[in-house]
C-alpha positions in Angstrom: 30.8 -39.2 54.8 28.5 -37.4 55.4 28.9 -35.1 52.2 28.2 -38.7 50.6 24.7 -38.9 52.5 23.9 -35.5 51.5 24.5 -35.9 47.8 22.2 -39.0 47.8 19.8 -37.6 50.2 19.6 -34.8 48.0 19.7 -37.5 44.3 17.0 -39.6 46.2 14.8 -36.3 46.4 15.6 -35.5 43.3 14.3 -38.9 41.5 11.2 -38.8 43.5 10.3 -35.4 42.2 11.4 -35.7 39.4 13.8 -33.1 39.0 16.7 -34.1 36.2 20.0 -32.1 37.1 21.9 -32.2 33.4 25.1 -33.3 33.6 27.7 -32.4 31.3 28.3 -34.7 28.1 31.1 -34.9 26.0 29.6 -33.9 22.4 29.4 -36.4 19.8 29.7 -36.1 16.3 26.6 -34.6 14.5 25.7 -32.6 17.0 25.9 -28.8 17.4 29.8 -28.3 19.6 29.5 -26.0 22.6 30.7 -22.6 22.5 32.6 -20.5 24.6 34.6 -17.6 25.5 38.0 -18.2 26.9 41.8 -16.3 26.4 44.1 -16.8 23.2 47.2 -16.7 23.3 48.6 -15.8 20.3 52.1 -13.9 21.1 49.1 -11.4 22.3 46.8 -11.9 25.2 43.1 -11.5 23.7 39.6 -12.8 24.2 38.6 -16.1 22.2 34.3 -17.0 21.2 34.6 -20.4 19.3 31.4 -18.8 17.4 34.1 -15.8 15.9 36.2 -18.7 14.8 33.5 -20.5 12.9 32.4 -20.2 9.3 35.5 -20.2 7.6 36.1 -24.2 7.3 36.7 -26.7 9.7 38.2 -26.3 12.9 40.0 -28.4 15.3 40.3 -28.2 18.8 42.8 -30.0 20.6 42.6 -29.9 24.4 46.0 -30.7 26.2 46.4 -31.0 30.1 49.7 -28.7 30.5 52.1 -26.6 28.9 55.8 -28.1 29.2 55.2 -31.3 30.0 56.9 -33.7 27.8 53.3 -35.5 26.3 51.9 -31.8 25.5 54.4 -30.5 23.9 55.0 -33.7 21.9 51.5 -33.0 20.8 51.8 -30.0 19.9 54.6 -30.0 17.9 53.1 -32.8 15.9 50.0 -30.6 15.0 52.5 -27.7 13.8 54.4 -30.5 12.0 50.8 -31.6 10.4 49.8 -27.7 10.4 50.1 -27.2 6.5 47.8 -30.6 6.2 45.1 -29.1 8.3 45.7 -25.8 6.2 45.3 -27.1 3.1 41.9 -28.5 3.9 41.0 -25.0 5.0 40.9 -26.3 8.7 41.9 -23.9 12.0 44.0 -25.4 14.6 43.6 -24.3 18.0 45.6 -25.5 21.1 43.4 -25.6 24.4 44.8 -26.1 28.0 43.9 -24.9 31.6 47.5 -23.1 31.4 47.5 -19.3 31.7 47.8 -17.2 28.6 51.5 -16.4 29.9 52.2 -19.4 30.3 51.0 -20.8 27.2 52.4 -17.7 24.9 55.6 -19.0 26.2 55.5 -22.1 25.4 54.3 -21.9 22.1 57.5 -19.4 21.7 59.9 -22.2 23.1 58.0 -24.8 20.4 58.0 -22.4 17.3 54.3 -23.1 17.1 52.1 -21.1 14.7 48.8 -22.1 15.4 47.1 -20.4 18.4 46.7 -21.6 22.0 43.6 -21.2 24.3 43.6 -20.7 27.5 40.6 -21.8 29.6 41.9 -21.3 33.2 38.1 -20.8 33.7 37.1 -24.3 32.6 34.1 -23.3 30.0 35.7 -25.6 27.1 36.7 -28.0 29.7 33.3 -28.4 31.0 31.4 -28.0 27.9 33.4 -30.8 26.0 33.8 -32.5 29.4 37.4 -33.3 29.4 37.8 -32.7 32.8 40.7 -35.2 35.0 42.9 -34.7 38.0 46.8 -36.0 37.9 46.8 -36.0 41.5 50.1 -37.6 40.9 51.5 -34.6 39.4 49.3 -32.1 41.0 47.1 -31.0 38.7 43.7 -30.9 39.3 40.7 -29.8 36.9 43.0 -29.8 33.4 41.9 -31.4 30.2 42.3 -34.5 29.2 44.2 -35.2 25.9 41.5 -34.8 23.4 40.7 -33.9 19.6 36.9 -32.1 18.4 36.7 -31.3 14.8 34.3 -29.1 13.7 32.6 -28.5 10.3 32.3 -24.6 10.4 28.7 -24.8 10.7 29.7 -25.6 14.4 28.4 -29.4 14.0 31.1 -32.0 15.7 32.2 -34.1 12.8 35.0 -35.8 14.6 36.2 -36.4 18.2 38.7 -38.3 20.0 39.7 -38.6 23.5 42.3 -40.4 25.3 42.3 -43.2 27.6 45.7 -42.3 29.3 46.6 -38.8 29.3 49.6 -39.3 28.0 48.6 -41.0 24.6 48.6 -38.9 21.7 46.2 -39.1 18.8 46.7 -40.3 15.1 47.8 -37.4 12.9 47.1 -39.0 10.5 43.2 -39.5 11.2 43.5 -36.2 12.4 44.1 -35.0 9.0 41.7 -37.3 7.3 38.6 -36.4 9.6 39.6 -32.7 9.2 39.5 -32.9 5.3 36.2 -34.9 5.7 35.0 -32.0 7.4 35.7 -29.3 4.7 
């Protein structure tokens, strides 16, 4: 409770002096997408800047709430099985949980996936594309949301896509389309 009174005590102030605290916004399409630095996994353990991964064509980033749970790695799996789509239009795929860089080498070993994963156990993508939910049912707390950013690789958000229930996945399909839109 009285957390509660202290947050609007300190809102109330806030608005009368008019001090704006920014708030993290999910980017929309046309405008520039965050960067940031996080861990790739890619068999190896190695730091990942979206800006390195920019520049040679489009590049989609799809955020996933957890390694080896059956929704994720449904997911995934269906972005390897579309990988050679996404390829074709020049497009990079990159994998983005909360998950440890162990933990996420591993499963992309146990799925045979080719594309690379990102982990973000710091929560700078998270935040920046604000993606943030907590499972509280399943005890996770500060992962990503199920959700798709394609970027043209000029680093402008062309597409993006977010789920309303965790556990929906997106259309592949539309995937592919807004990625070749992209290129």
């Amino acid at each position: 409770m009285r957390a509660c009174i202290a947050t609007l005590s300190i809102t109330g102030i806030n608005e009368l002096l008019g001090v704006q605290i920014p708030m993290a916004a999910e980017p929309s399409p046309d405008e520039t997408a965050p960067s940031f630095e996080a861990t790739i996994a890619n068999g190896d353990v190695e730091s990942f800047a979206l800006d390195d991964a920019l520049g040679d064509g489009p590049v989609v980033l799809a955020f996933f709430p957890g390694a080896f749970t059956p929704p994720c790695s449904n997911e995934m799996v269906a972005l390897e099985e579309h990988l050679s789509e996404f390829e074709e239009a020049g497009a990079t795929v990159y994998g983005i949980s909360a998950d440890s860089a162990f933990s996420l080498n591993a499963f992309r070993e146990e799925h045979d996936l080719s594309f690379d994963l990102v982990s973000d156990m710091g929560r700078e993508a998270i935040d920046a594309y604000d993606t943030e939910i907590d499972l509280g049912d399943l005890g996770l707390l500060g992962v990503s949301n199920r959700a798709v950013f394609i970027l043209n690789e000029d680093g402008t958000v062309s597409y993006t896509w977010e789920a309303d229930d965790p556990t929906t996945e997106p259309d592949y399909d539309e995937l592919v389309g807004a990625v070749k839109d992209a290129a």
